[in-house]
Structure formats: structure tokens, C-alpha cells
N, C-alpha and C positions, 0 to 999 in steps of 0.2 A: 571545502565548500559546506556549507551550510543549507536545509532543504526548511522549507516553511512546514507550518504548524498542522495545517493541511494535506499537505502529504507525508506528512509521517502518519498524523490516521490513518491514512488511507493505504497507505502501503502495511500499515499492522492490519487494518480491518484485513484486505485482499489476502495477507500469510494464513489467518486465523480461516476463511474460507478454502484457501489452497490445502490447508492440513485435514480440513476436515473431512470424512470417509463420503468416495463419492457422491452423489445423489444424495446427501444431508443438508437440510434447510437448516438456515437457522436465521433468527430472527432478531434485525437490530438491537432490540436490545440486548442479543446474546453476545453478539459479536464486540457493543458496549463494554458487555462484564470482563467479558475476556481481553481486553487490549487495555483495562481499564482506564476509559475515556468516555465522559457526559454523551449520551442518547446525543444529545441535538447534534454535535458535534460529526459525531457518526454517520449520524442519519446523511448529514450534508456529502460525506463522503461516500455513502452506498449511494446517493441519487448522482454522482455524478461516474462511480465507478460501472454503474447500472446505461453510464450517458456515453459513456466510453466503449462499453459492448464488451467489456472484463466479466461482467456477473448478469445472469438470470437470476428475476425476479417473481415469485407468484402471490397472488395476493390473498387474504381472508384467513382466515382463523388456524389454517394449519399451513398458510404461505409462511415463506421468510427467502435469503438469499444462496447462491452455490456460487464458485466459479464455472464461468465456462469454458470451452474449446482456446477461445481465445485470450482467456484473463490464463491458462494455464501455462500457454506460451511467449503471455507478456514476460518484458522483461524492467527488471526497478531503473534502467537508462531509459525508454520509453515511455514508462509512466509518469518519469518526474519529468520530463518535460512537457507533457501535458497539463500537469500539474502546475507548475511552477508559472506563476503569475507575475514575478518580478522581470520587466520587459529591457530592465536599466540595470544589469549587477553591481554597477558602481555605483547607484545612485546620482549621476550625473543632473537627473532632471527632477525636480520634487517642488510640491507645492508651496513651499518655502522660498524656490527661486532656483534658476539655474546656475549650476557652476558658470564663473566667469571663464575657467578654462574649457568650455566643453567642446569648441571649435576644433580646437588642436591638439588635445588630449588624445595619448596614446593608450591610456590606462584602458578607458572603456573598450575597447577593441583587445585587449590582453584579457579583462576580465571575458570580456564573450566567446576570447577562444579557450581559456579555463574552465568556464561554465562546461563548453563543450566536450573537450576533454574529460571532464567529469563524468558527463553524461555518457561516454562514449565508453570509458569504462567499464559502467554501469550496465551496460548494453549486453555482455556477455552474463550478467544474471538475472536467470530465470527465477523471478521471484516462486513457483510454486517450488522451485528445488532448495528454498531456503528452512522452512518449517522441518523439523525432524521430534521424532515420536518423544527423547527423552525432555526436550523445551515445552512440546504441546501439549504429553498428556497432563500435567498439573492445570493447565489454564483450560481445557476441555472437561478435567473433573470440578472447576468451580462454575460451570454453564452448564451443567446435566448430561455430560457425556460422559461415558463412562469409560475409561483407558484400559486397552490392553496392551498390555507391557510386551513390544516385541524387541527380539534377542539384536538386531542393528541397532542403534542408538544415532546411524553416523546419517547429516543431512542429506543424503543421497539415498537410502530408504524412504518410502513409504509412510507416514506416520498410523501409526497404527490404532486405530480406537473402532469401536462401536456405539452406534447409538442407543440411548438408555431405554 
């Protein structure tokens, strides 16, 4: 399966906040640098990950975003179906015209127990247990956090950094 363009920002913005040391704002465009993905694109994805109840927001000159309580215990099968905007996985229906078979088509009903399946999957990872210290710290040392190199490497640690 294939996820749209959308939620793969959005599930990079959400890791790049999951990793970062508790109580750390950071700020669209940081989160930007680090997944390196266009501000606009971002932005769309922190207002609606903010809409979802995953991240606190504060605002003015030293706001930016964190995960919270509950963006820690989403999970990437959860989110993408939030996400995921395509309501026809086969394309059954489209502004070009409907399939002539869509009456009796078996397919679309296979793709939607696929999709699900997928997502079901998915369901058992916790996206904050994805991010680990040896992936982060380089993408946190080009957004002004400074890495401390700790001795587990393996995604089920902690990622280890301090703020600059």
C-alpha cells in the first residue's frame, strides 16, 4: 500500500517531535529543516496534527510545537487513517466517470479489506518508539540541537539530545 504525500509529512513531522527531549518547542520551521520538507507543506501538517490532539501548540516569539500525552501513544495505523483521504482505494469513482463495473465489482471491497489490513498492522506501532538517538541526532544537529551521543543506538531507547 501506498500512503499519500501528506501523511508521510506528517508522520516525519510527528517522529522528528517524538524524538525530541521532552518539554522542547520547536518551531515549524525547524521541524521543516529536519524532515526536509517546504515550510507550507509542514505547516498544513502541524495544523492538522495540532487538530487531531497529537501535539501542543504555544504561540509568539518563543512558541513552537511538542508531542503530547496522546500524540506519544498514537500509533502510525491510527494516524493514517485519519490521514488518508482517499475514500475509493481502487479508484472505482473519479471525476472522469465511473467504472462501468462498479456495481459488481469485487475488487473494491478486497482493496478495503487491504487497506485495512494495513492499517491494522500498523496499529501495533507506536510511532514515538520509532525515532532512535543514532537516526536523530544528525537531523537535530542541522536544526540547532545539539546531540548527545548515548551508548543504546537501538529504537527502543530514548533518543538522547539536549537543547542548544
Amino acid at each position: 500500500m501506498k500512503i499519500n504525500a501528506f501523511a508521510d509529512v506528517s508522520l516525519r513531522a510527528i517522529m522528528v517531535l517524538a524524538a525530541a527531549p521532552e518539554g522542547t518547542l520547536l518551531t515549524t520551521q525547524a521541524v521543516a529543516n529536519a524532515v526536509g520538507t517546504p515550510y507550507n507543506h509542514v505547516s498544513k501538517a502541524m495544523v492538522r496534527l495540532r487538530e487531531l490532539g497529537l501535539i501542543d501548540v504555544e504561540r509568539g516569539r518563543l512558541g513552537g510545537s511538542r508531542l503530547n500525552a496522546a500524540g506519544r501513544k498514537a500509533t502510525v495505523g491510527q494516524l493514517l487513517r485519519h490521514l488518508d483521504s482517499r475514500q475509493d482505494p481502487a479508484e472505482c469513482q473519479s471525476p472522469n466517470g465511473d467504472c462501468p463495473l462498479l456495481t459488481e465489482c469485487g475488487l473494491r471491497h478486497a482493496m478495503k479489506r487491504a487497506r485495512e489490513a494495513f492499517y491494522k498492522e500498523l496499529d501495533t506501532v507506536v510511532i514515538a518508539s520509532l525515532p532512535h538517538a543514532r537516526q536523530m541526532n544528525p537531523v537535530f544537529a542541522t536544526i540547532g540541537l545539539r546531540p548527545q551521543f548515548g551508548t543504546d543506538p537501538s529504537p527502543a531507547s530514548q533518543p538522547a539530545v539536549t537543547t542548544a
